[in-house]
C-alpha beads as a LAMMPS data file, in Angstrom:
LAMMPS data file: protein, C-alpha beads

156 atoms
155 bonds

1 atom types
1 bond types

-500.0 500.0 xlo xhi
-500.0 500.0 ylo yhi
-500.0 500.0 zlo zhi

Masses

1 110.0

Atoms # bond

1 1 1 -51.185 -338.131 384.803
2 1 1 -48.939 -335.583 384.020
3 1 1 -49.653 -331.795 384.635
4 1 1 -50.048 -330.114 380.869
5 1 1 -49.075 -325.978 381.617
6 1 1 -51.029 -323.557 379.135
7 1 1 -48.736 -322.461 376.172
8 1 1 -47.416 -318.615 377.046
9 1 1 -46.665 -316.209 374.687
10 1 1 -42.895 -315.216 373.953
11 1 1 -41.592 -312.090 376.218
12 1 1 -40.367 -310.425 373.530
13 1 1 -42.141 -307.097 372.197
14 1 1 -44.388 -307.713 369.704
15 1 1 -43.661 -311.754 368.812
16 1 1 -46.774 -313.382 368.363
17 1 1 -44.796 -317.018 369.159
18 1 1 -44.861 -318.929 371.852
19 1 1 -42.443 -319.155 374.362
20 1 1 -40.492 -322.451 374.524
21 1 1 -41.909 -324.655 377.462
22 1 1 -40.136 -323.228 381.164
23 1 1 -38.953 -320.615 379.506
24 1 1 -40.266 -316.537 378.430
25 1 1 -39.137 -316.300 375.378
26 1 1 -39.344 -318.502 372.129
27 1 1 -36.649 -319.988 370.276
28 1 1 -35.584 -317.438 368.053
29 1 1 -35.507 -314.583 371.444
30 1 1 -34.549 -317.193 373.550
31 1 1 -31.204 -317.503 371.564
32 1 1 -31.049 -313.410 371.347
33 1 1 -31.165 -313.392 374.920
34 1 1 -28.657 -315.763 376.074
35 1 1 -26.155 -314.031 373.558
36 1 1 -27.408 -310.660 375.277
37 1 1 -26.635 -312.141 378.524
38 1 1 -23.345 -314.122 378.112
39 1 1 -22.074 -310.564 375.933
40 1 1 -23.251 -308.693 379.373
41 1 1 -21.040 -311.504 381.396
42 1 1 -17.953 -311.051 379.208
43 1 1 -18.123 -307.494 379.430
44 1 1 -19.007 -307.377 383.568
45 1 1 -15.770 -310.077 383.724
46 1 1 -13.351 -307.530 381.640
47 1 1 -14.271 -304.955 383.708
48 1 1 -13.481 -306.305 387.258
49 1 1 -10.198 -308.019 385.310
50 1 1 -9.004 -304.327 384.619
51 1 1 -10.290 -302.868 387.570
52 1 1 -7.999 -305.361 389.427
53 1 1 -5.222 -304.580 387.055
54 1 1 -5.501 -300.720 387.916
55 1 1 -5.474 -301.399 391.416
56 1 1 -2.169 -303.738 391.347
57 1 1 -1.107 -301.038 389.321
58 1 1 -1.518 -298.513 391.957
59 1 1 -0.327 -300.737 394.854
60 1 1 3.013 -301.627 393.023
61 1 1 4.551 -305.259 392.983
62 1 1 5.697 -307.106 396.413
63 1 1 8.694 -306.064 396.097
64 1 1 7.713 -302.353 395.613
65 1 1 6.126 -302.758 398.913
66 1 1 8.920 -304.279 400.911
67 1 1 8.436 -307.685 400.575
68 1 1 11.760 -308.725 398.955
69 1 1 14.553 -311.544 399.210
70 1 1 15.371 -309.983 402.814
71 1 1 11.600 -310.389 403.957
72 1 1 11.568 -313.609 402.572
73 1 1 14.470 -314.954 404.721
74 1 1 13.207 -313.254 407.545
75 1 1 9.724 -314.743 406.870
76 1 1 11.524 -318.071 406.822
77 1 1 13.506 -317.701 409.871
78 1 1 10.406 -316.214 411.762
79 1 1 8.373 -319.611 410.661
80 1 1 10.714 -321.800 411.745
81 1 1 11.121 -319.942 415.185
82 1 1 7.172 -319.922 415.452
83 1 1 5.367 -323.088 413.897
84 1 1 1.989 -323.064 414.885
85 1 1 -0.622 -320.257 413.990
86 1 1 -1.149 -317.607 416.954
87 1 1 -4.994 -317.774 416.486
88 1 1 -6.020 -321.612 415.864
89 1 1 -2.709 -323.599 416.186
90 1 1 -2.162 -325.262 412.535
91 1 1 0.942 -325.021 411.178
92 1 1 2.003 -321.809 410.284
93 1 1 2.619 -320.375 406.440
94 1 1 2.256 -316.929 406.786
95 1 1 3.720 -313.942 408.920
96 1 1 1.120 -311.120 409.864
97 1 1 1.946 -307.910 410.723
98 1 1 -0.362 -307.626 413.626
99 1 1 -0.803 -303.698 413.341
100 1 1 -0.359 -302.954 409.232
101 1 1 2.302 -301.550 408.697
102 1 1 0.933 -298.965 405.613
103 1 1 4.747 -298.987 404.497
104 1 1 6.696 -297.522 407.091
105 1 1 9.704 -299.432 407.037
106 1 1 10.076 -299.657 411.179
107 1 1 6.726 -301.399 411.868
108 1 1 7.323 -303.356 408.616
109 1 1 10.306 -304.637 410.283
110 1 1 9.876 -304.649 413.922
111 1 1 9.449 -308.660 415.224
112 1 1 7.529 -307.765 417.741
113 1 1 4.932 -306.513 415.331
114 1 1 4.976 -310.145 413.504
115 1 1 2.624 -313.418 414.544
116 1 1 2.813 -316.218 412.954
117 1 1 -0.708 -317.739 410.966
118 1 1 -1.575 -320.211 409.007
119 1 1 -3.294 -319.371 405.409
120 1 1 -6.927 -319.521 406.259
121 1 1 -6.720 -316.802 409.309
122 1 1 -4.015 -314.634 407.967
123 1 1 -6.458 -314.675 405.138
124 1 1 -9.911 -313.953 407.419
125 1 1 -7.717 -311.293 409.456
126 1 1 -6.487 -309.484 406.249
127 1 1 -10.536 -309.649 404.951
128 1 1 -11.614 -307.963 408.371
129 1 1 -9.105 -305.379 408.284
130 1 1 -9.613 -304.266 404.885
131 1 1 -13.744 -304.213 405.090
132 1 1 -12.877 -302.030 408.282
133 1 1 -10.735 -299.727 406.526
134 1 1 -12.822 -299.823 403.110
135 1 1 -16.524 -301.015 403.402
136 1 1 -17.980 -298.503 404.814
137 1 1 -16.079 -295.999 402.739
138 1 1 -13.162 -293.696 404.451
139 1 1 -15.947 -290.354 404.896
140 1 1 -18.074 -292.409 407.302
141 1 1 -14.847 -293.339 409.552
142 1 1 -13.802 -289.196 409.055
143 1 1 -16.985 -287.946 410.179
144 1 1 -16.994 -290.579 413.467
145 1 1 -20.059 -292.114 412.383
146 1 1 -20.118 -295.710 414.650
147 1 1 -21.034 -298.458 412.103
148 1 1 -22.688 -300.733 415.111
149 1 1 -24.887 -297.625 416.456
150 1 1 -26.060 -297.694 412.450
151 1 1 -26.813 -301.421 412.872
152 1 1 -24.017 -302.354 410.623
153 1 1 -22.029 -305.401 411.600
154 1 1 -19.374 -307.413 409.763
155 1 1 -20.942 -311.153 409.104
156 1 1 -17.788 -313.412 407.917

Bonds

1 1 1 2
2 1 2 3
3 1 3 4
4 1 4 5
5 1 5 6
6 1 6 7
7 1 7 8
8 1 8 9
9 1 9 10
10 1 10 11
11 1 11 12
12 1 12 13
13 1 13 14
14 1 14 15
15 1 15 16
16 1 16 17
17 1 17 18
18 1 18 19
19 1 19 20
20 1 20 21
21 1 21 22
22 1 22 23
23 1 23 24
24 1 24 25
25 1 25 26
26 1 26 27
27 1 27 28
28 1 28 29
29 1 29 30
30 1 30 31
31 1 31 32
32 1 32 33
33 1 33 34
34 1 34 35
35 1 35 36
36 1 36 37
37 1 37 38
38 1 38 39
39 1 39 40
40 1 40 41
41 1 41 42
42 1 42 43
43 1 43 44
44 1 44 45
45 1 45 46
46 1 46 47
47 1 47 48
48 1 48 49
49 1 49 50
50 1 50 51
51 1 51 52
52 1 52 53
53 1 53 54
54 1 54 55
55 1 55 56
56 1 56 57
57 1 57 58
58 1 58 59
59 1 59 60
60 1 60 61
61 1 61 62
62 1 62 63
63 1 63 64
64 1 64 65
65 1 65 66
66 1 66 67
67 1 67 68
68 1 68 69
69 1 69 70
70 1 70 71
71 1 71 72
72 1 72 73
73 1 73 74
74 1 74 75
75 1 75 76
76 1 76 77
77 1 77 78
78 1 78 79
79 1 79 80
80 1 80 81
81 1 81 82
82 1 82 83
83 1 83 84
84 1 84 85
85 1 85 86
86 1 86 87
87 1 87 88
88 1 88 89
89 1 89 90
90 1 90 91
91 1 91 92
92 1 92 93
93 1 93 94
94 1 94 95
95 1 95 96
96 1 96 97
97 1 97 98
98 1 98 99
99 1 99 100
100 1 100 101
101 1 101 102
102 1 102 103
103 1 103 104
104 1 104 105
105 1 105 106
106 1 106 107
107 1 107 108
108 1 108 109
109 1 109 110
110 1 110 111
111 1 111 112
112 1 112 113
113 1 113 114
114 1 114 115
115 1 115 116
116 1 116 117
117 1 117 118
118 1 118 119
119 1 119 120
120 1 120 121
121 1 121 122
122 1 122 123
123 1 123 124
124 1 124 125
125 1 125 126
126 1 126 127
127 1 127 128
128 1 128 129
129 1 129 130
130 1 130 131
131 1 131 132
132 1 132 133
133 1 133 134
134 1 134 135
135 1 135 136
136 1 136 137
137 1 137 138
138 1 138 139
139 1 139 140
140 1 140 141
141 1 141 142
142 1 142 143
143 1 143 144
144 1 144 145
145 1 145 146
146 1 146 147
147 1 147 148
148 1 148 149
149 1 149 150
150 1 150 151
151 1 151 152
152 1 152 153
153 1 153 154
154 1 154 155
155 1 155 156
């Protein structure tokens, strides 16, 4: 036999109707609130999609940032020189600069400063260096306050 739940009343201030069954609200709120909710998700989405925009803006284009038709040949010389990812030994699609470069054109362009990596750790190594340099928020890292003494730890 089959559990019957008591009836509830809707969620909504002041409706007297009750709420549709495994849900708080009844039809008529219940509609309001999913078009409440998916207007809140539309807005949240446009939000991060121009926050992203602002911060391509600032950061210029590839090119802007020295990776042009001469990084691209070296990239593809370097590959071919260096096939297998330095950390896990896949084949490798990307060239890391081990220490970032920040856009001085020497360490962008010093070899020795290159490793080669396939997608998934250049990708892990890039994530690790920017919650470093980011996370925690620049004033922390000024001030010398140790994120591990705080019991903060990065958890991939």
């Amino acid at each position: 036999m089959a559990t019957v739940r008591p009836k509830r009343p809707c969620a909504h201030a002041g409706c007297q109707a009750w709420a549709m069954p495994g849900g708080s609200y009844c039809e008529k709120h219940q509609a309001e609130w999913e078009a409440r909710r998916e207007a809140e998700k539309a807005k949240q989405q446009e939000a991060r999609k121009e926050a992203e925009r602002e911060r391509n803006r600032r950061r210029g284009t590839a090119a802007q940032r020295g990776y042009d038709s001469a990084w691209v040949r070296a990239r593809k010389a370097y590959i071919i020189r260096h096939p297998l990812c330095a950390i896990c030994g896949a084949p490798a699609t990307d060239v890391d600069h081990i220490r970032p470069h920040k856009g001085d054109k020497k360490i962008f362009w010093d070899s020795t400063n290159w490793q080669p990596l396939c997608h998934s750790c250049h990708a892990k190594k890039t994530y690790e260096e920017n919650a470093e340099r980011f996370r925690f928020g620049k004033k922390k890292k000024q001030e010398g306050i140790d994120d591990k003494a705080m019991g903060i730890y990065f958890i991939p």
